[in-house]
Phi, psi and omega in degrees: 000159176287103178079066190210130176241114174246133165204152181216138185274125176266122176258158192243149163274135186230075180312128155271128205258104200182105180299344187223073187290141168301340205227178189245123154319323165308290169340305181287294179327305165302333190278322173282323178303307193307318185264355160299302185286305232249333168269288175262014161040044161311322174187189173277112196282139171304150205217035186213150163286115196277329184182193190279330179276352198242130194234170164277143190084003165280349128201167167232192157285131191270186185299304189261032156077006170276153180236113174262135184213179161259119177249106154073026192084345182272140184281116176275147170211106187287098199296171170276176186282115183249168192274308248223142181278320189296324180292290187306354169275342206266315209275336159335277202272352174270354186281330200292330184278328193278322176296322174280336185296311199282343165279323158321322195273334207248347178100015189256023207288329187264331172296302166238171184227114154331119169217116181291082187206183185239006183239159165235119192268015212243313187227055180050343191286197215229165157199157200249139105167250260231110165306112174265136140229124188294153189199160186297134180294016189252000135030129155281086161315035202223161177291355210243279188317327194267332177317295150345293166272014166274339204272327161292316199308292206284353171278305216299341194302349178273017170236325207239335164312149186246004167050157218194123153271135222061217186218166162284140160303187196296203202200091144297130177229174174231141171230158165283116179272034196090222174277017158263149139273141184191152223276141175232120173260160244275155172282143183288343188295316182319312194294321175325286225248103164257314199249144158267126165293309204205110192215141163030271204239142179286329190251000176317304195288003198249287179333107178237024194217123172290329196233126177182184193231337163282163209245299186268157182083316186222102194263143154220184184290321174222118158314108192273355198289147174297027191234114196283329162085019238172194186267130176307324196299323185258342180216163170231163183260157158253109162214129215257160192241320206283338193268168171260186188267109191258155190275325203299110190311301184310311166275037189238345158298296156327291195308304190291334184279342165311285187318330198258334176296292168318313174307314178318313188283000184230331153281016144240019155075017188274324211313117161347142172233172168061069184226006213285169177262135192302291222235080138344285168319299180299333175281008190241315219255303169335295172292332233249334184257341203290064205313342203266332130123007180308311256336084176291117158244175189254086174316189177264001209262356193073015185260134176261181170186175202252173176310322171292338152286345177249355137297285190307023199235336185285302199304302206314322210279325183278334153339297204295327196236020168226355170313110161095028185280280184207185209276316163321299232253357167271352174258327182295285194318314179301270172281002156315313190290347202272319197272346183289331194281337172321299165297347174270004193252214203268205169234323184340320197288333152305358203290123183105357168233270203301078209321296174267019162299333213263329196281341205264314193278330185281281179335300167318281167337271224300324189296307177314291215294335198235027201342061147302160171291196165253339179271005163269121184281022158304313189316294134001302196271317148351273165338322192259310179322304180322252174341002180288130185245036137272152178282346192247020169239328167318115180273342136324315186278331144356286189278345157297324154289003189260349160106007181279347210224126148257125206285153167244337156211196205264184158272353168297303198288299175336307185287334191268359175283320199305330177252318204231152187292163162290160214244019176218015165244168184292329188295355169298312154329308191280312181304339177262346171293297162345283174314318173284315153353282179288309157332321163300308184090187204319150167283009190289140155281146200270157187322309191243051167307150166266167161345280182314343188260007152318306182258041146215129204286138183277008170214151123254086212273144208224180143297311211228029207190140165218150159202124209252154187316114188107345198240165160291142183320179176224056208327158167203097191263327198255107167293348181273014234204122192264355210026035220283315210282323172317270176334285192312291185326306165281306158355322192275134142006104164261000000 
């Protein structure tokens, strides 16, 4: 799409399938990272301190310019930097292949199960995630300016939810008051309500801030810290935390590819007004919940309208001034209008672009076939099943197989994102910084290292910055800027 940087970070749910495990899901987590690096020699494990939680060997960069690490005990895997909604779906689905392929390698297909989702239903937590988008440092960056787009934000889950049976406990946060922080106690809806059957988005009920800078305990809808990964001077990073991890391409395309058309709309001065939301949190957390499926909102003007109206009051406006911008951002436009008219319809119709249409519907079904409640926690387990990224257990690849799912991109385009980054971006570069690495072969230091070279690391590898030992850094500020020919030149021997 145009003058667009898109990535997105995957946290993974790692299930022990074992009534008494021998081992911590951690365990297993570390154990699939040691064979990624250290067996199949995917890339280089960082060999530096990223921060108090990234020890050196908590994960690196891989070939195709991607980084799988540990966050927080969870296997993460931060795709590269892509131009193109077809690379970030690739690249997407190739972090999802390499994780499975490396359990596959170690013999562990019957122990543990990968699952791509954002709740642990057994001990209420979240795991996120997580949208990069580039954007002009001229951007409006502001609460006046953001508005809009909290208003697309908190809508769009009717399309981009990955649907969830039940609800999260209450959400102790901290929110901002004028120049204060201060404790935000649980929302009245918990007391209202304890069981829920079925509702949207896996991370709705975790978001307790429209605005905010911190990342855990107090997720808001747009995440404020300020680190661009790029030249400060010229880009800010967007980067969003509320959404979920979706299995569908289409819709994991449709999110990203909306979002970056709105921002466009909102940085040429196009967006739609007088849209902004009375309750952000509470209309995100609402809508998501909402069995009759109206999802009616509350302007600030005290006027209501339904979600589906304030997405097509967004399409209309990118209709009018990005049609025929390129063939991408005409295919976004093309199915944006197919699934909102979808959604005024039967929901069935989405089942294969829409994540929870498609697990709402596997469900149902099942209920019907087996006549259950909601209140069975089979249901649960289901849930989870639907993220199983083995294919011959998933119940998503089910339906792909069955021919129910339409694709966006190949298991070709897949295998070859798994080795190599896209080739019109700075990770072309990066990837090759990789390559030259592994080539060098193990990073042990040899036997008469002097002193000095002990406490400095032969790489220190970045986003937007590398620099190997003995050499001057190696800046890489423009993500749009593939550095390839650069990168090979210092690479050569002098």
């Amino acid at each position: 799409m145009l003058n667009r940087i898109f990535g997105l970070e995957t946290e993974y749910g790692l299930l022990v399938n074992q009534d008494q495990p021998d081992h911590s899901p951690t365990w297993f987590a570390h154990k699939i990272r040691d064979h990624l690096f250290h067996v199949q020699r995917r890339g280089v494990l960082d060999l530096h301190h990223r921060g108090h939680d990234e020890p050196p060997g908590n994960g690196g960069f891989l070939t195709n310019a991607g980084r799988m690490y540990l966050d927080m005990g969870h296997l993460e895997w931060a795709s590269p930097e892509c131009e193109s909604l077809c690379d970030v779906v690739a690249a997407d689905r190739a972090g999802d292949q390499l994780l499975q392929d490396a359990i596959q390698d170690l013999g562990l297909t019957d122990t543990v199960s990968l699952i791509k989702n954002n709740v642990d239903h057994e001990t209420d937590a979240t795991f996120g995630s997580h949208e990069n988008y580039l954007v002009s440092r001229r951007f409006p960056f502001t609460r006046r300016g953001l508005g809009p787009f909290v208003t697309f934000l908190v809508t769009r889950q009717i399309f981009t939810g990955a649907g969830r049976v039940g609800m999260a406990g209450p959400q102790d946060a901290w929110i901002q008051m004028d120049r204060l922080i201060v404790p935000r106690g649980a929302t009245h809806r918990h007391a209202q309500q304890s069981v829920l059957p079925f509702q949207l988005s896996q991370r709705a009920d975790y978001i307790v801030n429209d605005f905010f800078e911190w990342v855990q305990q107090n997720r808001a809808i747009v995440n404020t810290r300020d680190e661009p990964l790029a030249d400060p001077n010229q880009y800010r990073r967007i980067h969003l935390l509320l959404g979920d991890s979706n299995m569908a391409e289409v819709a994991t395309a449709l999110k990203l590819g909306t979002t970056g058309l709105v921002l466009q709309l909102i940085e040429e001065g196009h967006a739609p007004l007088d849209l902004e939301l009375d309750e952000p949190v509470e209309t995100m957390q609402e809508l998501s919940q909402d069995q009759d499926r109206r999802w009616i909102v509350r302007l600030q003007s005290g006027k209501t309208i339904s979600a589906i109206d304030i997405q097509e009051a967004f399409l209309a406006a990118a209709q009018a001034h990005y049609r025929g911008q390129d063939d991408e951002t005409d295919w976004v436009l093309d199915q944006w209008e197919a699934v909102l008219q979808d959604l005024r319809g039967d929901y069935t119709r989405l089942v294969g672009r829409v994540d929870w249409a498609s697990k709402l519907w596997l469900l149902e079904t099942f209920r019907e076939a087996e006549q259950m409640t909601w209140a069975d926690p089979a249901l649960k387990s289901l849930d989870l099943e639907y993220h199983n990224l083995h294919q011959g257990k998933g119940l998503y690849y089910g339906l792909m197989e069955e021919g129910r799912v339409p694709r966006l991109t190949t298991d070709k385009a897949i295998a070859l994102a798994m080795d190599h980054p896209p080739r019109n971006t700075r990770a072309f570069g990066r990837g090759e910084l990789v390559r030259h690495l592994l080539a060098c072969g193990s990073p042990d230091e040899p036997a008469g290292a002097k002193p000095e070279e002990r406490f400095s690391p032969l790489y220190v590898i970045n986003w937007s910055i590398f620099q190997l030992r003995g050499q001057a850094p190696f800046p890489m500020p423009d993500p749009f800027k593939t550095y390839v020919q650069e990168v090979r030149a210092h690479l050569q021997p002098t």
